[in-house]
RODO-2510 file (C-alpha; in nm, 4 decimals, decimal comma):
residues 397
     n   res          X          Y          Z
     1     x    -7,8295     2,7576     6,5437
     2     x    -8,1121     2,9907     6,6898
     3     x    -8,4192     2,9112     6,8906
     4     x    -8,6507     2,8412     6,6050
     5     x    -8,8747     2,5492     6,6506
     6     x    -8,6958     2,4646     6,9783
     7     x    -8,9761     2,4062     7,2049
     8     x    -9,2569     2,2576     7,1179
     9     x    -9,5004     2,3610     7,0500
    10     x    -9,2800     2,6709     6,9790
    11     x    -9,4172     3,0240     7,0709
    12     x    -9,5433     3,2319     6,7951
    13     x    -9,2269     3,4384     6,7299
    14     x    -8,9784     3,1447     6,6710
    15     x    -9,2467     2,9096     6,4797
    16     x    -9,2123     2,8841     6,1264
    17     x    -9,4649     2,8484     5,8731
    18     x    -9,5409     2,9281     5,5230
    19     x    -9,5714     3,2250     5,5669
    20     x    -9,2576     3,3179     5,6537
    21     x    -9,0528     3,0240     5,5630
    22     x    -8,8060     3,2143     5,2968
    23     x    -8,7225     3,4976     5,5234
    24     x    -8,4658     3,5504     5,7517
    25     x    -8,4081     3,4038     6,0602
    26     x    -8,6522     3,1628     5,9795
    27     x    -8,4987     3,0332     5,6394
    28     x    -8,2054     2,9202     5,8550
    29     x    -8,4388     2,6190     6,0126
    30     x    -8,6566     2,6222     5,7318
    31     x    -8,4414     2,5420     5,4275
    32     x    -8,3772     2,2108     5,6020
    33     x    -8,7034     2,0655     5,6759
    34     x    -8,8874     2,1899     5,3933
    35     x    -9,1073     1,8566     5,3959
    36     x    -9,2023     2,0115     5,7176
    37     x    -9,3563     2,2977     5,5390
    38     x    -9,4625     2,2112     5,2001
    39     x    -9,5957     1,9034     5,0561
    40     x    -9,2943     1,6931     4,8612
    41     x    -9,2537     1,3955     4,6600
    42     x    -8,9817     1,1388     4,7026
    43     x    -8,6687     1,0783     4,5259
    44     x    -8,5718     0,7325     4,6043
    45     x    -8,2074     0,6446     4,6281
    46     x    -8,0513     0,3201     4,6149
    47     x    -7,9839     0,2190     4,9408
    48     x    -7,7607    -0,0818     4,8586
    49     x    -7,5816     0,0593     4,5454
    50     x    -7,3500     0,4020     4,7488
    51     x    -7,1021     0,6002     4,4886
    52     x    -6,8376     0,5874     4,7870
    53     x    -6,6206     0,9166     4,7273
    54     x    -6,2793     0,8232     4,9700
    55     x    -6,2222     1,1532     5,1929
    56     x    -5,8261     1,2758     5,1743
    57     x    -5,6409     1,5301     5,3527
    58     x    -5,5844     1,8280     5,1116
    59     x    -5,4238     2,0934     5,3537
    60     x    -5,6382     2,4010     5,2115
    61     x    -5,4601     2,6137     5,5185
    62     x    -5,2760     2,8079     5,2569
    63     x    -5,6213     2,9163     5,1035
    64     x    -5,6429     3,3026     5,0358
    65     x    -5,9628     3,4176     4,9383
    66     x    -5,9935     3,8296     4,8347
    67     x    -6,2376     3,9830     4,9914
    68     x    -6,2860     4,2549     4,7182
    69     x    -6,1522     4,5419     4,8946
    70     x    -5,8000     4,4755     4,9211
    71     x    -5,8083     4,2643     5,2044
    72     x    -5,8068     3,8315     5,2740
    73     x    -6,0687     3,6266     5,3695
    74     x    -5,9267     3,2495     5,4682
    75     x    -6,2120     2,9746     5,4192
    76     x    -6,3603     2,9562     5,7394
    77     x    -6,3932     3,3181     5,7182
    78     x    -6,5987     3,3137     5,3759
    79     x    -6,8074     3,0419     5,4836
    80     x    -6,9410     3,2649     5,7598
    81     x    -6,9078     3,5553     5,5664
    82     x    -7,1649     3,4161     5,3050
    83     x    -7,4040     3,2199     5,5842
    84     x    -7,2812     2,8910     5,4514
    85     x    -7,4904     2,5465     5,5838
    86     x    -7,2834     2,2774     5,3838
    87     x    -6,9646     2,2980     5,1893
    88     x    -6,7737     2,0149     4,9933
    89     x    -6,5237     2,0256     4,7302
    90     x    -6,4269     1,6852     4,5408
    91     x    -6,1316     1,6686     4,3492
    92     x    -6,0329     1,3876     4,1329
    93     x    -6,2553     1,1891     4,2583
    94     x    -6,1959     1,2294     4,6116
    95     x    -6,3307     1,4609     4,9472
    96     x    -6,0811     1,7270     5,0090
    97     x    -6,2879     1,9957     5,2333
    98     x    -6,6002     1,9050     5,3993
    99     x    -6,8320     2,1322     5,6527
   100     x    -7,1243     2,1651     5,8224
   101     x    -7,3017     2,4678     6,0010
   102     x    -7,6552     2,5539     6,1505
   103     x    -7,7351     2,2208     6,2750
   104     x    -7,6756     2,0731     5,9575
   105     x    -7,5285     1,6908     5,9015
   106     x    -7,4207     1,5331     5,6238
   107     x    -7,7292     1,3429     5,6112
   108     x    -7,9629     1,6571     5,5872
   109     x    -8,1551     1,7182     5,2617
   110     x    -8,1314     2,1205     5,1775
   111     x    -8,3309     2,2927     4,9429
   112     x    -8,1564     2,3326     4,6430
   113     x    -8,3492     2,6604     4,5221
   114     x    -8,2368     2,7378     4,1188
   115     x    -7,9459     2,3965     4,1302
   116     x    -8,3240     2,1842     4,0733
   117     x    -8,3438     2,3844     3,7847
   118     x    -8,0073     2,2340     3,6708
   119     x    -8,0588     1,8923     3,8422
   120     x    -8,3665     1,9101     3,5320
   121     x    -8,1087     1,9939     3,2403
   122     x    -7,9602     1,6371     3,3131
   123     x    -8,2483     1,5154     3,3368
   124     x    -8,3770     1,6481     2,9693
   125     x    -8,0545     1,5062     2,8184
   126     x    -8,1553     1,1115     2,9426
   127     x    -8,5284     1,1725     2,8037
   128     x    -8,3716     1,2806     2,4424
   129     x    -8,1114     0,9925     2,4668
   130     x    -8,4005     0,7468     2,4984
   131     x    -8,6062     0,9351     2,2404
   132     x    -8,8699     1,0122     2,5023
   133     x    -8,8433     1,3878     2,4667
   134     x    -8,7719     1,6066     2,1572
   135     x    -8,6156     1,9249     2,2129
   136     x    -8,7049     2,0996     1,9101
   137     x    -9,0850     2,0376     1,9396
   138     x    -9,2871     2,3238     2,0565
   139     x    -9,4418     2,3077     2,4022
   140     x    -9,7828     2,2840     2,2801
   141     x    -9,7386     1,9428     2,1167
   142     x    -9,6903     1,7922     2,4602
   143     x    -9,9127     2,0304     2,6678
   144     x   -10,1934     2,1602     2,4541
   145     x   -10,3420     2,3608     2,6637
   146     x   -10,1193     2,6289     2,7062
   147     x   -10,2317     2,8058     2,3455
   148     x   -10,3465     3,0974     2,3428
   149     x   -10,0809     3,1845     2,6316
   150     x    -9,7695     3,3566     2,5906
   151     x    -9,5835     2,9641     2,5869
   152     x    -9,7752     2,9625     2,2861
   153     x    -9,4922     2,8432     1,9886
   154     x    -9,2060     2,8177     2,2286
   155     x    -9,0100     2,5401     2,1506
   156     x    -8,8467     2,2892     2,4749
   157     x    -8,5166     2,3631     2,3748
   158     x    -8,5951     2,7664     2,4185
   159     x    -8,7964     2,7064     2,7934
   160     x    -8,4297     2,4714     2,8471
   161     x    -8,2112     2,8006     2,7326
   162     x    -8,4354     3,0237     2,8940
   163     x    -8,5023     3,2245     2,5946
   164     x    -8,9143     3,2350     2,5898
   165     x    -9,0347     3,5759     2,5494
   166     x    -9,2541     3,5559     2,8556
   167     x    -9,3122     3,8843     3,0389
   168     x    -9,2730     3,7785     3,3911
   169     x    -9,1247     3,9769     3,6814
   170     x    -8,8778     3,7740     3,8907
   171     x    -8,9118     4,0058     4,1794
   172     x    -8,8267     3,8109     4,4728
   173     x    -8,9141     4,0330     4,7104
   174     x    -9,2538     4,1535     4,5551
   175     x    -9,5426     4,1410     4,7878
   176     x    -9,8291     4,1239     4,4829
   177     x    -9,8560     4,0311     4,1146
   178     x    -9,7912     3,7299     3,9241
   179     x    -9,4749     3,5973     4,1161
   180     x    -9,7010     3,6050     4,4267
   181     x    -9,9622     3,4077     4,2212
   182     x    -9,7340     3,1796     4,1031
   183     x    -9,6118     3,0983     4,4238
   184     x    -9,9439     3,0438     4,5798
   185     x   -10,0246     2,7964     4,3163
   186     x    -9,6782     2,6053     4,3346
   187     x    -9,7963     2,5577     4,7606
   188     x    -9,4795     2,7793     4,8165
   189     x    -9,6729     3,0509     4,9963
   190     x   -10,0626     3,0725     5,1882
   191     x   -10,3650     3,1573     5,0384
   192     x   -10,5205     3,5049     5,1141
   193     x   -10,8354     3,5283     5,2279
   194     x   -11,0949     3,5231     4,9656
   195     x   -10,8705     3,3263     4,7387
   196     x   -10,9304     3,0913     4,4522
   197     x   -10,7883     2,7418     4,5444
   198     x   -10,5270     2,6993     4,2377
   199     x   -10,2446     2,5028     4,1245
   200     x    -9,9695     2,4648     3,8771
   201     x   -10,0975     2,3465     3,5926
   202     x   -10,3844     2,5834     3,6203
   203     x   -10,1684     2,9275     3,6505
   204     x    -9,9433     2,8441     3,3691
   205     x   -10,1771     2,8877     3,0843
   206     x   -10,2991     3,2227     3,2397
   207     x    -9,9687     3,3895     3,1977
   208     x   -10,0334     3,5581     2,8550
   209     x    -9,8114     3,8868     2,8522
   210     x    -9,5133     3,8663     2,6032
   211     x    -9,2399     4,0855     2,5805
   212     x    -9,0771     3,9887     2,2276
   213     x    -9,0556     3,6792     2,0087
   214     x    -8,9478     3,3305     2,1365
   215     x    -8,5680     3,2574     2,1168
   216     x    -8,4171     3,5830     2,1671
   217     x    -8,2405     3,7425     2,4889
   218     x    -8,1572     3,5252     2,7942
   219     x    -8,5040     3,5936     3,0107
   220     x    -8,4760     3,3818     3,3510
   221     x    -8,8221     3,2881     3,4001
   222     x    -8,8689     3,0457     3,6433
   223     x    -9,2219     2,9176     3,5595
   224     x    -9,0713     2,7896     3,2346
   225     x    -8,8674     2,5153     3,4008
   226     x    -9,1989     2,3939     3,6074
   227     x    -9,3723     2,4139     3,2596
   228     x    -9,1076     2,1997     3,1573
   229     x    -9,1637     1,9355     3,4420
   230     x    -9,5081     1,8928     3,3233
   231     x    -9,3773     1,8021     2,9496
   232     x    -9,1281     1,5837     3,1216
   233     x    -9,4590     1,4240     3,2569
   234     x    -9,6325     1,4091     2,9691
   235     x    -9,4137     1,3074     2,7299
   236     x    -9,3144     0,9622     2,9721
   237     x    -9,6137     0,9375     3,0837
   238     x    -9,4686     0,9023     3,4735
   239     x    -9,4231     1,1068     3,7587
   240     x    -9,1333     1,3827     3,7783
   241     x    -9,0039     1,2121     4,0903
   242     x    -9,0026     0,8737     3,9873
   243     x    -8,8109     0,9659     3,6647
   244     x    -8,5917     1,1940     3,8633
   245     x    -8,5684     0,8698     4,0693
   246     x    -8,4865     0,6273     3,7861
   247     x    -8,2750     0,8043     3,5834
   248     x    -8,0703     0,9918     3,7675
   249     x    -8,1161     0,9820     4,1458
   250     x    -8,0526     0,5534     4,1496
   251     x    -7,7679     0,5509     3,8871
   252     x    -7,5879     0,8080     4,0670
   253     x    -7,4895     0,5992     4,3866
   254     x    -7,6845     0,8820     4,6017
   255     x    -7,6395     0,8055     5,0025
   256     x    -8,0060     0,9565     5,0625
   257     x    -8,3237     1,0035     4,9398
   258     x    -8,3760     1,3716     4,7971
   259     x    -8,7329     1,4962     4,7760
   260     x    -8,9329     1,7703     4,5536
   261     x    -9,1908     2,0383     4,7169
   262     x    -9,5289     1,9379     4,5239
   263     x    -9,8818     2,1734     4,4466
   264     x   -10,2238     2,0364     4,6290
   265     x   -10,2205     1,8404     4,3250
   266     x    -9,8818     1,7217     4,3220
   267     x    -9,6821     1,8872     4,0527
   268     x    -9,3369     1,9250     4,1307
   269     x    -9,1772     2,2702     4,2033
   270     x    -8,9173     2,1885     3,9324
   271     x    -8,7886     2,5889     3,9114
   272     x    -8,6369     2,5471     4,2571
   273     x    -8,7969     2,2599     4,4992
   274     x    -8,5588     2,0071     4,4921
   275     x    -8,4168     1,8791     4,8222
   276     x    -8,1055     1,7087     4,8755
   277     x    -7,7739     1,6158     5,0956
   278     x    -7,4424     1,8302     5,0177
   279     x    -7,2703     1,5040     4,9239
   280     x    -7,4854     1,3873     4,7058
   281     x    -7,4999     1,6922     4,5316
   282     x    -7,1247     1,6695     4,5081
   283     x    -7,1866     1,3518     4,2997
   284     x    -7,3866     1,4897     4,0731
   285     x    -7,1179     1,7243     4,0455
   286     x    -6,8349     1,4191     4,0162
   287     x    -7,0968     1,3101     3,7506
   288     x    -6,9941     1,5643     3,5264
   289     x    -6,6478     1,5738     3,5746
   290     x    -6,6599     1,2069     3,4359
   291     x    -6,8750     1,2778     3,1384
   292     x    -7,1896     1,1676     3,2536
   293     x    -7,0705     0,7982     3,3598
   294     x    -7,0428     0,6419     3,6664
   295     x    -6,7730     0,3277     3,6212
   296     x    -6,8874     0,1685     3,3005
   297     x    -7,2413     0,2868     3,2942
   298     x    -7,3175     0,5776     3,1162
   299     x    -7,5954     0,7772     3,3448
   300     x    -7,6049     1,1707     3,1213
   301     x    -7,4890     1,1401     2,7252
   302     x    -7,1227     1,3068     2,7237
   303     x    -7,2206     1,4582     2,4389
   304     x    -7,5291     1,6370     2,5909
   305     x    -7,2950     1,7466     2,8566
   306     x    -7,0371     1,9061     2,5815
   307     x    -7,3583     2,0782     2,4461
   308     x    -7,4083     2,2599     2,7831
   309     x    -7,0718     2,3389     2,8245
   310     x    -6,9814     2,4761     2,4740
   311     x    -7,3030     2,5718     2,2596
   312     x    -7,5000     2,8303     2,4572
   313     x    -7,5020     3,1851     2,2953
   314     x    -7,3023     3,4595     2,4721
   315     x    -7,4950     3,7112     2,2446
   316     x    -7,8234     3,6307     2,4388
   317     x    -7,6618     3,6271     2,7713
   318     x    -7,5362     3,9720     2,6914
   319     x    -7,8482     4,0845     2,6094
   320     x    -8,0478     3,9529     2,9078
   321     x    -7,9701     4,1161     3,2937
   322     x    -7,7715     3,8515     3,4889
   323     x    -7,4586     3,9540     3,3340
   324     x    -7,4370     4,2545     3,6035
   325     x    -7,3994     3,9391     3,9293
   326     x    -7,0594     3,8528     3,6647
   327     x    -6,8843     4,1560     3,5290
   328     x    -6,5782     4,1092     3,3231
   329     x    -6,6726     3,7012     3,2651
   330     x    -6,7342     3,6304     2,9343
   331     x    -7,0468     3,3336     2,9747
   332     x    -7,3449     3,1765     2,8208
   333     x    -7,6654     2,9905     3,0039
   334     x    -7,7601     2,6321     2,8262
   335     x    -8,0464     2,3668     2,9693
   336     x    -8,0215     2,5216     3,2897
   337     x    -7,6725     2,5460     3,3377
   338     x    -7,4301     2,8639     3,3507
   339     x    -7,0755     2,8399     3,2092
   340     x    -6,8255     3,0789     3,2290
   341     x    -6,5788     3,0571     2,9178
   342     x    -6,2144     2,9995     2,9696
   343     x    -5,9448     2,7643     2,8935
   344     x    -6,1034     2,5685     3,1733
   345     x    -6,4969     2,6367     3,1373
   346     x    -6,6835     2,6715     3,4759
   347     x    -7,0060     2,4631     3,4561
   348     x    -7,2775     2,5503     3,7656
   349     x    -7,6069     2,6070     3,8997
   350     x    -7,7123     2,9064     4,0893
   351     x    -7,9962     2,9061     4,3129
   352     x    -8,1029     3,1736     4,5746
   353     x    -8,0295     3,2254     4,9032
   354     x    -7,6308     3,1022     4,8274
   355     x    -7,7361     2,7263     4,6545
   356     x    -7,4281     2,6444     4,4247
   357     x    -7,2907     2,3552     4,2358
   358     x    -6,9748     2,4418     4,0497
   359     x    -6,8174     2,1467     3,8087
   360     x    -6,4316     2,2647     3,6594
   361     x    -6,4414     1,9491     3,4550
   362     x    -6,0795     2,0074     3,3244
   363     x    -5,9245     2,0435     3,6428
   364     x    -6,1878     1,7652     3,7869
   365     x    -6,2967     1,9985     4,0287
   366     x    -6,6319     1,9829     4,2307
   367     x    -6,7722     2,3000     4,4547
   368     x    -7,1035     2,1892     4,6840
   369     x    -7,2337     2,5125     4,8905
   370     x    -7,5958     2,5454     5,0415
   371     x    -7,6391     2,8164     5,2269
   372     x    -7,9076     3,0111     5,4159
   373     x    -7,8740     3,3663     5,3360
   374     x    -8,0747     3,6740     5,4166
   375     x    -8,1576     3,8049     5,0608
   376     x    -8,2809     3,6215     4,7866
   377     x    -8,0138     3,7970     4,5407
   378     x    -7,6946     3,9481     4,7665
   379     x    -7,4870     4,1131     4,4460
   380     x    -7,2057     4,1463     4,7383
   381     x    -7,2498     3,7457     4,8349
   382     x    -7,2369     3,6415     4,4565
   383     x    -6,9318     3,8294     4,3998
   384     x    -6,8000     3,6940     4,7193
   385     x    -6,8394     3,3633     4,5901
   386     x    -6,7091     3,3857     4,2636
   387     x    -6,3868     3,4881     4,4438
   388     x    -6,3716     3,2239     4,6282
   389     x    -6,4115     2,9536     4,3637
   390     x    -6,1344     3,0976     4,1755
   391     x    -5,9189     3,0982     4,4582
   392     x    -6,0043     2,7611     4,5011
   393     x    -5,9349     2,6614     4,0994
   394     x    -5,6028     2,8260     4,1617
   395     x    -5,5039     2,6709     4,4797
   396     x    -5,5837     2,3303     4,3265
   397     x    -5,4006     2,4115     4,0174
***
C-alpha cells in the first residue's frame, strides 16, 4: 500500500479528501474508509446469527486466464493486472479462492460503486413480495414532486430496467454539468465557492431534459436508482438503511455491518454508495445461487430472481451503448442486474473502478472482486475480466 494517510496529520500531497477521493492514487486508501470521507448510514448485521461459508482447498494452480493477445495470464497475475483489493469465489456453497491486497482484510467494508445499484434490485423484489411497493405504478404516485421533470410518467419498473428517457450524461470524468451537480448534492464531491447548499431530493426534480419516451432503449442513468431509494422510502415509510438492514442485510447471515454514503440530509447514495466486506458480498452472491433462501427461510422471492435472470429485453440492450464493454455476448439488463444469455446465464453487478459480483447459478458459482482502479471505465480492464470469469466457469466445470 502507498503512503497515503500514513502520518498524521498527513502532509498535503498524500491526504485525501473529497476532493480527490475517486482519483488515483488516492482511491486506493479511499475506497476503504469511505465513512472517513462522506457521511454514511448503517447497515446493521446480525452479530449472533453468521451464514458460515466452510473454506476448501480447490487447487486453482491449473488456472489459465487469456490475456487477449495471445498470451496467459495465471490468477495472481490478473489480480494485479486489474488492481484487485478483494477476491473470493464460492462454489457450492463453499470458499475455494480467497485474497486480499492494499491493506485490505477480510473485515474491511469497500465501496461497492454500481453492485449497490444491484444490492437495490433485491431489495425491490422483498418490497413487492410484501405488497409494499408496486412496480408498475409511476414514480409520481410515490414522489409527487418530481412532475413537471423529465421522471414525469416513468413507471418503477422502467427506473428498475433503466429504460427512463432521461437525458443525462454519465461522463465520469466531466469536470462541469449536471453529473458534477449531481454529485455535489449526493455529498460525493465539495461545494464551489459561491454555491447553493443542495441535496438529493432537491436536484432530482430539476433534471427536466428528455431524450425520447419512457420505456425504450437501455439508458444507464444513475440518478434513477437514487430516485428509486427515495420511493423505497416513501412507499415503507422507513429509512433506506434500516430496510436494507431488515430485509436483506440481517437475513443474510452477514459477518459485518455494511454502510451507505448519505446527502447533508441523509438520503442514501443508492446509485453506487454502498459499503461492504468481500465475503459478505459473496453471500449475497450464494444468495442467489440458492434462489433467494437461506436454509428454510426464504430472504428474495425465487421467482423475482427468475425474472432478472430471464425477462429483460435484449432489443433495448442493443439499442443502448454498454453493449461495446461486451462484444459478441448476447445480454439483457433487468432491476439492476446484467445477464449474459447462455445455457448457463451469467447474473452480475458492475460498478466502477473494477466492483463485480458475478452469480453462475447453474454451475453454483460465486465471483466477489473489489478493486481500486485508475479509470472509472477501463474498456481493456472489463474485457480483462470477462476473460477471466470464463476461465474460471470453465475450470470449475
Amino acid at each position: 500500500m502507498s503512503d497515503l494517510m500514513s502520518t498524521f496529520p498527513p502532509p498535503p500531497e498524500e491526504s485525501v479528501t473529497l476532493a480527490n477521493w475517486r482519483h488515483p492514487p488516492f482511491n486506493r486508501w479511499a475506497f476503504q474508509h469511505v465513512r472517513e470521507i462522506v457521511p454514511s448510514a448503517e447497515i446493521a448485521n446480525e452479530y449472533d446469527d453468521l451464514w458460515r461459508l466452510p473454506p476448501v482447498d480447490a487447487g486453482l494452480d491449473g488456472l489459465a486466464i487469456s490475456d487477449g493477445s495471445g498470451g496467459r495470464l495465471d490468477l495472481e497475475g490478473f489480480l494485479s493486472a486489474t488492481q484487485t483489493d478483494a477476491f473470493v469465489i464460492v462454489h457450492r456453497g463453499r470458499v475455494i479462492c480467497e485474497r486480499y491486497f492494499n491493506g485490505m482484510t477480510a473485515a474491511t467494508p469497500h465501496i461497492l460503486m454500481s453492485v449497490s445499484k444491484s444490492m437495490l434490485g433485491l431489495l425491490a423484489g422483498v418490497l413487492v413480495s410484501r405488497g409494499i411497493l408496486d412496480t408498475a405504478a409511476p414514480a409520481t404516485r410515490y414522489v409527487p414532486e418530481l412532475k413537471g421533470s423529465a421522471f414525469e410518467g416513468v413507471s418503477v419498473s422502467q427506473l428498475l430496467d433503466m429504460r427512463s428517457g432521461l437525458d443525462f450524461d454519465e461522463d465520469y470524468l466531466a469536470t462541469s454539468g449536471d453529473i458534477v451537480a449531481y454529485r455535489k448534492s449526493t455529498n460525493w464531491n465539495p461545494p464551489d465557492p459561491g454555491d447553493i447548499p443542495t441535496h438529493l431530493r432537491a436536484f432530482l426534480p430539476t433534471l427536466r431534459a428528455r431524450l425520447g419516451p419512457h420505456g425504450g432503449k437501455f439508458n444507464y442513468v444513475s440518478p434513477c436508482t437514487d430516485l428509486l431509494g427515495w420511493i423505497f422510502e416513501r412507499a415503507a415509510s422507513r429509512r433506506y438503511s434500516d430496510l436494507m438492514s431488515d430485509l436483506l442485510w440481517k437475513p443474510l447471515g452477514a459477518a459485518y455491518s455494511a454502510y451507505i454514503t448519505v446527502d447533508t440530509l441523509g438520503a442514501p447514495r443508492c446509485a453506487g454508495g454502498m459499503c461492504v466486506t468481500a465475503m459478505d458480498l459473496a453471500r449475497v452472491g450464494q444468495l442467489l445461487v440458492q434462489g433467494g433462501r437461506r436454509g428454510s427461510h426464504e430472504i428474495v422471492p425465487k421467482a423475482w430472481l427468475d425474472d432478472i435472470e430471464q425477462a429483460g429485453e435484449t432489443e433495448a440492450w442493443d439499442a443502448g451503448s454498454f453493449g461495446a464493454y461486451y462484444p459478441g455476448r448476447r445480454m439483457h439488463y433487468r432491476t439492476k442486474w446484467y445477464v449474459e444469455h447462455g445455457t448457463s446465464p451469467l447474473t452480475f453487478g458492475m460498478g466502477i473502478h473494477g466492483q463485480n459480483l458475478f452469480v453462475d447459478r447453474a454451475r453454483e458459482l460465486v465471483i466477489a472482486k473489489l478493486s481500486s482502479q485508475n479509470l472509472p471505465i477501463d474498456a481493456a480492464a472489463i474485457a480483462s475480466t470477462s476473460r477471466a470469469v470464463d476461465a474460471i466457469r470453465r475450470h470449475i466445470g
